[in-house]
C-alpha positions in Angstrom: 223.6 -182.3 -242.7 225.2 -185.7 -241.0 227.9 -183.2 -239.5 225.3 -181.0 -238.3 222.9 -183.6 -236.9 226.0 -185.1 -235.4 227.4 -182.3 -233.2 224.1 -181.0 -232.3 223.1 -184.8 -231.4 226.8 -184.7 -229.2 226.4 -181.4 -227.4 222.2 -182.5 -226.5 223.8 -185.8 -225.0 226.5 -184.5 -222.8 224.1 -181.5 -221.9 221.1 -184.4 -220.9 224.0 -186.6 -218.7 225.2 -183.9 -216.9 221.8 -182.3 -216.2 223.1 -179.4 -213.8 222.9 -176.8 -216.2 219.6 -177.4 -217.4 218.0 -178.2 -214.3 219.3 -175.0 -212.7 218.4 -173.0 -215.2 214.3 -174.4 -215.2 214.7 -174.1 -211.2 215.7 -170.3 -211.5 212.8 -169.5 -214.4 209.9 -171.5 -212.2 211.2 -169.6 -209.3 211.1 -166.1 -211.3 207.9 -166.6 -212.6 206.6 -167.5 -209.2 207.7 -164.6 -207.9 206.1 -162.2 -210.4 202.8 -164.4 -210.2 202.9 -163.5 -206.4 203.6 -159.8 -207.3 200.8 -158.9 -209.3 198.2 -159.8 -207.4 195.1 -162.4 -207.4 193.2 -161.0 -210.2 193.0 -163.3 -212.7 192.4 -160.7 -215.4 195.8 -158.9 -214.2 197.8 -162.1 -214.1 196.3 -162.8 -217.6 197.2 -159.5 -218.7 200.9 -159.9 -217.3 201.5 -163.6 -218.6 203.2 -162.8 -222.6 205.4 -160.5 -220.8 206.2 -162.7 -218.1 206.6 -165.7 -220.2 209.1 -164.3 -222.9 211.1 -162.2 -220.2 211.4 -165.5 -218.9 212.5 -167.1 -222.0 215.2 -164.4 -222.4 216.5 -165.1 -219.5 216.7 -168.7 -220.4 218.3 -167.6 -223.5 221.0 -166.0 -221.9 221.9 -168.5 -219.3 222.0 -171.7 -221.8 223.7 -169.6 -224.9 227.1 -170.1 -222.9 226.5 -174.3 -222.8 226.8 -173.5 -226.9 230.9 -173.7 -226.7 231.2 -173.7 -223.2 232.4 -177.4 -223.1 234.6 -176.8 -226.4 236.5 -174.3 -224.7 237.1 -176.6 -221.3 237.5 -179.8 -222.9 239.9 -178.2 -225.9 237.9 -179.8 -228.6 237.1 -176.0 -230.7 240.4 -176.8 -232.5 239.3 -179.9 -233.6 236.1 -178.8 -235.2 237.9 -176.3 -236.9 240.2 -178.7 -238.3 237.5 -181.0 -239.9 237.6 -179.8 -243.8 235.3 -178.1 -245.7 233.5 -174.5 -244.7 232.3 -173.5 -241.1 228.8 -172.9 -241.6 228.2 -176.5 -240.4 229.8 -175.6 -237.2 226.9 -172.8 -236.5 224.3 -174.4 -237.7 224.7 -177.6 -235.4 225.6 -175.6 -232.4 222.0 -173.6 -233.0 220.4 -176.8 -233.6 221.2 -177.6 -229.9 220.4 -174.6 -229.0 217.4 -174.1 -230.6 216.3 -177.3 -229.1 217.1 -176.5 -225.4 215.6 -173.3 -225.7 212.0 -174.9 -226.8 212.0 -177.8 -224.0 212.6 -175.0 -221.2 209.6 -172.9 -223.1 207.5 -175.8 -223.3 207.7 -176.0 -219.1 207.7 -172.1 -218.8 204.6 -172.3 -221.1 202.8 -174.5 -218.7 203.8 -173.0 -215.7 202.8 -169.7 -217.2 199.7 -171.8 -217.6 199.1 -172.5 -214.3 200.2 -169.1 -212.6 199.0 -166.6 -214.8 195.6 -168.7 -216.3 197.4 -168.0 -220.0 195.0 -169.6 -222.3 196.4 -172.6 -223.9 193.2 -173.2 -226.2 195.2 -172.0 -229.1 198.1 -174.5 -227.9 199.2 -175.1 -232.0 199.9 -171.2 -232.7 201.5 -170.8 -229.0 203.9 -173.6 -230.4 204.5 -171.7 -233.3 205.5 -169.0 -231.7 207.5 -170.6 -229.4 209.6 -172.3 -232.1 209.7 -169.0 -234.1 211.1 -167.0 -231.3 213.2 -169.3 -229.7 214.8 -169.6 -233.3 215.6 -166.2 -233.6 216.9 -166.0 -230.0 219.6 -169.2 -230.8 220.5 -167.8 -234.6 221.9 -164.3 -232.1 223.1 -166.4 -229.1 224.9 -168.7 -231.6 226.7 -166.5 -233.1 227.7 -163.9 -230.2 228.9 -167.6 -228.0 231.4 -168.2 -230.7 232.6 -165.1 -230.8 233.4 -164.6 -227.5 234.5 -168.6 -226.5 238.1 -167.6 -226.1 237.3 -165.0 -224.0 237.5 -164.7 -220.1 234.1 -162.9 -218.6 232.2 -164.2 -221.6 229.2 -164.8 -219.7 229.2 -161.3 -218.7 229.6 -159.9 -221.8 227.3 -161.9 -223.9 223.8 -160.3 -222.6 224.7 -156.9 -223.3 225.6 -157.6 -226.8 222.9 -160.4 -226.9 219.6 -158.5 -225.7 219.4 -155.0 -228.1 220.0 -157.8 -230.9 216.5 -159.8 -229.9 214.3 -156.8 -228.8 212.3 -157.0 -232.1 212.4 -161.0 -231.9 211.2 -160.4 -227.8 208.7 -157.5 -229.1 206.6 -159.3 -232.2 206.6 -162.5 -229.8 205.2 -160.7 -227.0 202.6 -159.0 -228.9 201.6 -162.0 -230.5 201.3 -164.4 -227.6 198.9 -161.3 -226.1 196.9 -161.5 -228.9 195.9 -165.0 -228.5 195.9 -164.8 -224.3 192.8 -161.3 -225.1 191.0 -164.0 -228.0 191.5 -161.8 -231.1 191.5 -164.0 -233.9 194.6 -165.2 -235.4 194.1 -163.5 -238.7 194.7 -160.0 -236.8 198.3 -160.9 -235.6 199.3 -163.0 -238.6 201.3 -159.7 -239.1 203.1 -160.1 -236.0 204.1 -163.5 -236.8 205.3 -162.7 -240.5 207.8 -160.1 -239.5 209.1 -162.7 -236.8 209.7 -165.0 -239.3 211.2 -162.0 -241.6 213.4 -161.3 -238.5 214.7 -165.1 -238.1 215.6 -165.4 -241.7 217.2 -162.5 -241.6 219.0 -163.2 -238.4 220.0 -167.1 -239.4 221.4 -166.2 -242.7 223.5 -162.9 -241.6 225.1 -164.6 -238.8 225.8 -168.3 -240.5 228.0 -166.3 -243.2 229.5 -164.0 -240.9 230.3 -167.4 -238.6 233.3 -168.6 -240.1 235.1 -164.9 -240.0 234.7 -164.7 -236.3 234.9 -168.5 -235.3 238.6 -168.2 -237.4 239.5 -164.5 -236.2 
């Protein structure tokens, strides 16, 4: 746990100084979601209707333009060697690196949440279960994004390969997320889409455990 902590802790503080990447990345998502706010019209009702997909499009996109940050400054800076040299397995490796991601990923869909809040009226009355949501889905998003970044950190044109293997992977995360977040935005009760958010959480146990033991065979390979 204190190596896991530690890198994630390392990659959040040199991602936070340099700022670039993050801020770019929130610029580009408010921008998107502006743009599709504009496109469908003044109606609340449709805008309302529109936000879940919105939002979570959004937050794959998001996904997909931070999961490179994950070993991006390993490869530049030379230091994957090192952390593979440290003794002991390599399942600490993964699970720090989606610790960081994990936490990106929820601070850039706590602002998309609010601007979805804004721009599509998305009701935020049910602001606890939206949170769990978020976390849920934005787990099961870094567990995939983790895993597929390491794999493909030595490679040139990374970025470009990593959302087409990286998006069939998440379309059932994407899916029960969406379908739950449109629950709560039409005011069903909660105990109607409790089964949407079970078989999220089936997916991200699934998803966390499969790729941490597969991790060390394709960080060493």
């Amino acid at each position: 746990m204190g190596r896991i902590l530690w890198l994630a802790w390392r990659d959040l503080t040199l991602e936070l100084r340099g700022r670039t990447g993050l801020l770019s990345a929130v610029f580009f998502l408010a921008v998107m979601l502006l743009i599709l706010a504009m496109a469908f019209g003044p109606a609340p009702q449709d805008l309302r209707k529109a936000a879940p997909g919105a939002l979570w499009v959004a937050l794959a996109f998001a996904g997909s333009l931070l999961a490179g940050r994950a070993f991006g400054l390993e490869v530049e800076d030379g230091t994957l060697d090192d952390l593979l040299l440290t003794p002991g397995g390599r399942e600490w490796i993964y699970f720090g690196k989606l610790l960081f991601q994990l936490t990106l990923l929820t601070l850039v869909g706590l602002v998309l949440l609010l601007l979805a809040g804004g721009l599509f009226y998305l009701p935020l009355q049910q602001a606890g279960w939206l949170l769990a949501v978020l976390l849920l889905g934005a787990l099961g998003y870094a567990a995939v994004s983790t895993f597929y970044a390491g794999m493909l950190a030595r490679l040139r044109g990374r970025e470009v390969l990593l959302p087409l293997l990286l998006f069939p992977l998440v379309v059932p995360v994407v899916l029960a997320a969406v379908r739950f977040t449109q629950g709560l935005a039409e005011g069903l009760p909660v105990t109607e889409l409790l089964d949407w958010l079970r078989l999220l959480m089936v997916f991200d146990a699934i998803y966390v455990a499969a790729c941490a033991m597969l991790f060390p065979l394709i960080l060493e390979g």
